[in-house]
PDBQT receptor file of N, H, CA, C and O in Angstrom, charges set to zero:
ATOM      1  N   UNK A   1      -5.952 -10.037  10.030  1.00  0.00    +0.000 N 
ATOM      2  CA  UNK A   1      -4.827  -9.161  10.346  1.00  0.00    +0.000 C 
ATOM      3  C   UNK A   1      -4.652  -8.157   9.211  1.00  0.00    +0.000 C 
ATOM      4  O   UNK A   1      -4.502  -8.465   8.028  1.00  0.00    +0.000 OA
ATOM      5  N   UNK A   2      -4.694  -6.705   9.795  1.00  0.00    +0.000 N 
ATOM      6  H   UNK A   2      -4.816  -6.455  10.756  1.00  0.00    +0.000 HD
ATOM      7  CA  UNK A   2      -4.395  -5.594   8.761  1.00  0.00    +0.000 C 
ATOM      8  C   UNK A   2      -3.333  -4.850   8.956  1.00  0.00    +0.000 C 
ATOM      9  O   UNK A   2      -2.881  -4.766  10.098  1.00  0.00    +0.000 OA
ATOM     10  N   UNK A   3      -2.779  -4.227   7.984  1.00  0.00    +0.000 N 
ATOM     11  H   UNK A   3      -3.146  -4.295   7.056  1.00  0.00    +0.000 HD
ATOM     12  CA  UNK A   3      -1.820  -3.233   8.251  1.00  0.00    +0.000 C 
ATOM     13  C   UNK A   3      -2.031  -2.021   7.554  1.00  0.00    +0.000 C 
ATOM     14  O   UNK A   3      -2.491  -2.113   6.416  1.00  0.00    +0.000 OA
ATOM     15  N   UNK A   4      -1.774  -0.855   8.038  1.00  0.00    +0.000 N 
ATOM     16  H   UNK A   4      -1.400  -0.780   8.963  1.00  0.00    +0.000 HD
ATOM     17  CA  UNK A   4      -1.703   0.018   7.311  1.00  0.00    +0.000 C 
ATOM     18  C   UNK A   4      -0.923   0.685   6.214  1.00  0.00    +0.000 C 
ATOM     19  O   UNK A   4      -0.398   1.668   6.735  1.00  0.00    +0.000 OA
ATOM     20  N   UNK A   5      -0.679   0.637   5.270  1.00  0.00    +0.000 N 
ATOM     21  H   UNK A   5      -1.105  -0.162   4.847  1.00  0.00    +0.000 HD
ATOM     22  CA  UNK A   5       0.926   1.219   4.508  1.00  0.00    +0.000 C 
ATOM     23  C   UNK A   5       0.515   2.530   3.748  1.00  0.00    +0.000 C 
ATOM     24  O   UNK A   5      -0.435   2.653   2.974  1.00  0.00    +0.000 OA
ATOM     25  N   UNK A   6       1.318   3.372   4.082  1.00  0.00    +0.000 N 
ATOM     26  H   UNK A   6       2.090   3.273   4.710  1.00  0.00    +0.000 HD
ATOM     27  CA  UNK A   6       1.371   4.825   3.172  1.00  0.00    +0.000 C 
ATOM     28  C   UNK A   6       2.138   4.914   2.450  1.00  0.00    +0.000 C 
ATOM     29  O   UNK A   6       3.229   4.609   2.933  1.00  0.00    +0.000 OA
ATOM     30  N   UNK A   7       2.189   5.272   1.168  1.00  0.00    +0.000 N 
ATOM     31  H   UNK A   7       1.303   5.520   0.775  1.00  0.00    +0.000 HD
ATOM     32  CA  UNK A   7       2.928   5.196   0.266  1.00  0.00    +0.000 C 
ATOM     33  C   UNK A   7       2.651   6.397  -0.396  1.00  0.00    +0.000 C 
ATOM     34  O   UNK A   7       1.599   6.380  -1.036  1.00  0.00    +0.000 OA
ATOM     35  N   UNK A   8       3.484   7.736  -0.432  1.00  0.00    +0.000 N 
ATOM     36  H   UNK A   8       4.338   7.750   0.088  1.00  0.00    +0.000 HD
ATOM     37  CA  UNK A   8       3.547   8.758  -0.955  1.00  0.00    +0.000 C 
ATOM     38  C   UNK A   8       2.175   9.370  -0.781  1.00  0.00    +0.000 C 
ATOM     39  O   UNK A   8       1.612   9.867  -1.757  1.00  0.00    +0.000 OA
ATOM     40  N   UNK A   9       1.357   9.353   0.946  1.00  0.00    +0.000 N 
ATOM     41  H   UNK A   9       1.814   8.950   1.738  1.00  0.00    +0.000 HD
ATOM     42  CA  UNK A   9       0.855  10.774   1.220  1.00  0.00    +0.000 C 
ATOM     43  C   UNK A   9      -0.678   9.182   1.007  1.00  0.00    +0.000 C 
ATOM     44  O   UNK A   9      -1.501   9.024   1.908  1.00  0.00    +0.000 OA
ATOM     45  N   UNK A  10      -0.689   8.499   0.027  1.00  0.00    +0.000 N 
ATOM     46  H   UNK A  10      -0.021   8.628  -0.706  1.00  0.00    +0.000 HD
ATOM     47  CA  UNK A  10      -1.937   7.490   0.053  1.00  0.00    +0.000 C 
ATOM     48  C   UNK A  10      -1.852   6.369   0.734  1.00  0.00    +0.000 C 
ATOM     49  O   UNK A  10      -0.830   5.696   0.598  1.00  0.00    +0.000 OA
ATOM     50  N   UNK A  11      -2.757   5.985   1.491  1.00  0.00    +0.000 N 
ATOM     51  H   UNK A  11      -3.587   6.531   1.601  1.00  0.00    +0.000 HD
ATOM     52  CA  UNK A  11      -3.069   5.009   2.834  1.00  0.00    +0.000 C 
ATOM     53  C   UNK A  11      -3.849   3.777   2.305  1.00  0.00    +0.000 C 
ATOM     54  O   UNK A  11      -5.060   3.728   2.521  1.00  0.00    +0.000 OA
ATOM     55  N   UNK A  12      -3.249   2.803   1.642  1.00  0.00    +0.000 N 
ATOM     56  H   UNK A  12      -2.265   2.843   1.466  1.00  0.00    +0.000 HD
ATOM     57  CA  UNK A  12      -3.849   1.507   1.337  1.00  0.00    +0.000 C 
ATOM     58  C   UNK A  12      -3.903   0.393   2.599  1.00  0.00    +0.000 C 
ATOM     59  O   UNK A  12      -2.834   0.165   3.166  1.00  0.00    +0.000 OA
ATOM     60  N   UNK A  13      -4.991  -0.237   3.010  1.00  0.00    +0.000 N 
ATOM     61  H   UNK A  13      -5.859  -0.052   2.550  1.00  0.00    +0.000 HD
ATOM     62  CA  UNK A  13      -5.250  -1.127   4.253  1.00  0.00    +0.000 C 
ATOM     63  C   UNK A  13      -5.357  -2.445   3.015  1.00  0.00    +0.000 C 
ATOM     64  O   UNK A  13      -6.069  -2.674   2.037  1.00  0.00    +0.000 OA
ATOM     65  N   UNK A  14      -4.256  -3.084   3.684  1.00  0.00    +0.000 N 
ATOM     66  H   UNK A  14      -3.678  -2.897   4.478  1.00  0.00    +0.000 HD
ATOM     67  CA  UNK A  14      -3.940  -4.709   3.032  1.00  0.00    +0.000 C 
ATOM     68  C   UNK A  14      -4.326  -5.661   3.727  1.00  0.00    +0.000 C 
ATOM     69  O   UNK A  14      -4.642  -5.290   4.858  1.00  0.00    +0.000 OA
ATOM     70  N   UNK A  15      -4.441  -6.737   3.547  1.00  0.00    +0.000 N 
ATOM     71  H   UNK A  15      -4.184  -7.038   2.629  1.00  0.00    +0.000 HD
ATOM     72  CA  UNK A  15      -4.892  -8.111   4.596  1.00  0.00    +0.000 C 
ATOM     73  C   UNK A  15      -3.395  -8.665   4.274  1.00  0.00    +0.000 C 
ATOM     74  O   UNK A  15      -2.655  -8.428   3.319  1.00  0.00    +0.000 OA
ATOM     75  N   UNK A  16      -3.168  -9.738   5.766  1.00  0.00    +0.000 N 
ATOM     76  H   UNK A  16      -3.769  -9.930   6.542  1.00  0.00    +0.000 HD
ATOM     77  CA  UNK A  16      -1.899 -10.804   5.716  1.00  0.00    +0.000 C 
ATOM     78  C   UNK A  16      -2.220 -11.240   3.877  1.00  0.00    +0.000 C 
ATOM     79  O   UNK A  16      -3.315 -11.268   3.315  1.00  0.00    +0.000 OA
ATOM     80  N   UNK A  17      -0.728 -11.560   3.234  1.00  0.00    +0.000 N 
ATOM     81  H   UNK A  17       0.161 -11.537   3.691  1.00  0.00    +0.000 HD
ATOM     82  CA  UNK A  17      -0.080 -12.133   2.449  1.00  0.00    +0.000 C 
ATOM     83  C   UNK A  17      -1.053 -11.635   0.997  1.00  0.00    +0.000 C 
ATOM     84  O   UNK A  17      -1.230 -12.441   0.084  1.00  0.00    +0.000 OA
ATOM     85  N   UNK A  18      -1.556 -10.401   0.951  1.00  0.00    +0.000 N 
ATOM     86  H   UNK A  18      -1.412  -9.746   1.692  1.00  0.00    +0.000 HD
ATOM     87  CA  UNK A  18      -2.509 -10.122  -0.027  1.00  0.00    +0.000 C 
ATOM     88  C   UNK A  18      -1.237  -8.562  -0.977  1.00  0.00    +0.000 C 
ATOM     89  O   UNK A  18      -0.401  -7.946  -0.316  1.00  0.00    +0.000 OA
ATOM     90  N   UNK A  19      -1.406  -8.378  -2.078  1.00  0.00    +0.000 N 
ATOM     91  H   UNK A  19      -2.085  -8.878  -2.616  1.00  0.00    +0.000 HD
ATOM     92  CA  UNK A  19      -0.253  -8.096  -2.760  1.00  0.00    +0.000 C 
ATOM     93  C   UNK A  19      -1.310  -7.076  -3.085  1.00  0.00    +0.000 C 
ATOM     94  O   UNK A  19      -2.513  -7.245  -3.282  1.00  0.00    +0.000 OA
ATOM     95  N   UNK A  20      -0.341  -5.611  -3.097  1.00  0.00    +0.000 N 
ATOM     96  H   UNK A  20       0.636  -5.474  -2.936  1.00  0.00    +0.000 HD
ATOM     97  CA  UNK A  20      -0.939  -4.187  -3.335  1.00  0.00    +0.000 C 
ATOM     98  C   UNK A  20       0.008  -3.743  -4.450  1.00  0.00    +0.000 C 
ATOM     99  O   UNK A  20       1.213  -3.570  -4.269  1.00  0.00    +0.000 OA
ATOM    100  N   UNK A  21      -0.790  -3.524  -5.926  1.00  0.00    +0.000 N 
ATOM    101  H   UNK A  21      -1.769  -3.664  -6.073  1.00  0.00    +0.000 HD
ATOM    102  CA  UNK A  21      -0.615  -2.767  -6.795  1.00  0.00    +0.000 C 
ATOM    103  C   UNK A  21      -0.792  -1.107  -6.500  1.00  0.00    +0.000 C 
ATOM    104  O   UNK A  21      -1.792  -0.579  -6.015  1.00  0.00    +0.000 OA
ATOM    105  N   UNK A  22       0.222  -0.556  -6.847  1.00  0.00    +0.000 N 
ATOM    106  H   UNK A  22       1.035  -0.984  -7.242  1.00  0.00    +0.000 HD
ATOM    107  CA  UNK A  22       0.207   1.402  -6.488  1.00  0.00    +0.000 C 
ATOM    108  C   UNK A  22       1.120   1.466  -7.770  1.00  0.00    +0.000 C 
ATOM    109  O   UNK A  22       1.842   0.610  -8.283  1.00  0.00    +0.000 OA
ATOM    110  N   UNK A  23       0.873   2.632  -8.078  1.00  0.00    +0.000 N 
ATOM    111  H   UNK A  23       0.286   3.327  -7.661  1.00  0.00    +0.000 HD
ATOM    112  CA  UNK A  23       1.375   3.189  -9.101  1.00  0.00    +0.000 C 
ATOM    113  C   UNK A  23       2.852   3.855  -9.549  1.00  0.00    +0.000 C 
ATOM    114  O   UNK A  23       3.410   4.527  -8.681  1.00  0.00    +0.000 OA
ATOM    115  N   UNK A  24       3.430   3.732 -10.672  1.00  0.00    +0.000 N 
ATOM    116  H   UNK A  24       2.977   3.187 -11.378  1.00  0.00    +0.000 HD
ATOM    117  CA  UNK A  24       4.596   4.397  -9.994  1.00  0.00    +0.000 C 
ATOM    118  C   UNK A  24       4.893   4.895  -9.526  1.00  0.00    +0.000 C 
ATOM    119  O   UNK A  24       3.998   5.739  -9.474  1.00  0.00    +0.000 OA
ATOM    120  N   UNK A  25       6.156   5.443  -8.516  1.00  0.00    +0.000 N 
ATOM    121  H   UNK A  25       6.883   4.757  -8.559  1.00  0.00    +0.000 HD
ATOM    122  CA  UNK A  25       6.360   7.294  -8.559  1.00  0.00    +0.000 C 
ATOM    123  C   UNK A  25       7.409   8.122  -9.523  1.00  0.00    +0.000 C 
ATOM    124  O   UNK A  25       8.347   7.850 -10.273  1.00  0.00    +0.000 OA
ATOM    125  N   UNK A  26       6.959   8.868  -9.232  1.00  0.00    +0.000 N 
ATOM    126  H   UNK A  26       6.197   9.089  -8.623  1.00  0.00    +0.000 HD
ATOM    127  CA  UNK A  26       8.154   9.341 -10.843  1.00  0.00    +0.000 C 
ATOM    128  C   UNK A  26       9.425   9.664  -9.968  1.00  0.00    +0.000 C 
ATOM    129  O   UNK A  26       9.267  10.164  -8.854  1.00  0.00    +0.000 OA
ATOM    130  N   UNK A  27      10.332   9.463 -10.320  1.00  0.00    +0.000 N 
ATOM    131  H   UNK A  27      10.460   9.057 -11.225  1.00  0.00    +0.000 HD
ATOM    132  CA  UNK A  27      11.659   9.626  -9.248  1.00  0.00    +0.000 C 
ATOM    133  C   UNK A  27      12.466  10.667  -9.925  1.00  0.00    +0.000 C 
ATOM    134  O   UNK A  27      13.524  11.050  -9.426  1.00  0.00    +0.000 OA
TER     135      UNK A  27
């Protein structure tokens, strides 16, 4: 099982219960 997540314009594909490091954003 995958999901897709976008996070500020970049498209990381994760597997069930697997933990995605991204970088800050500057706020």
């Amino acid at each position: 099982m995958y999901a897709i997540v976008e996070i500020a314009g970049q498209q990381f594909k994760v597997s069930k219960d697997q933990k995605v490091y991204v970088h800050r954003l500057a706020s």
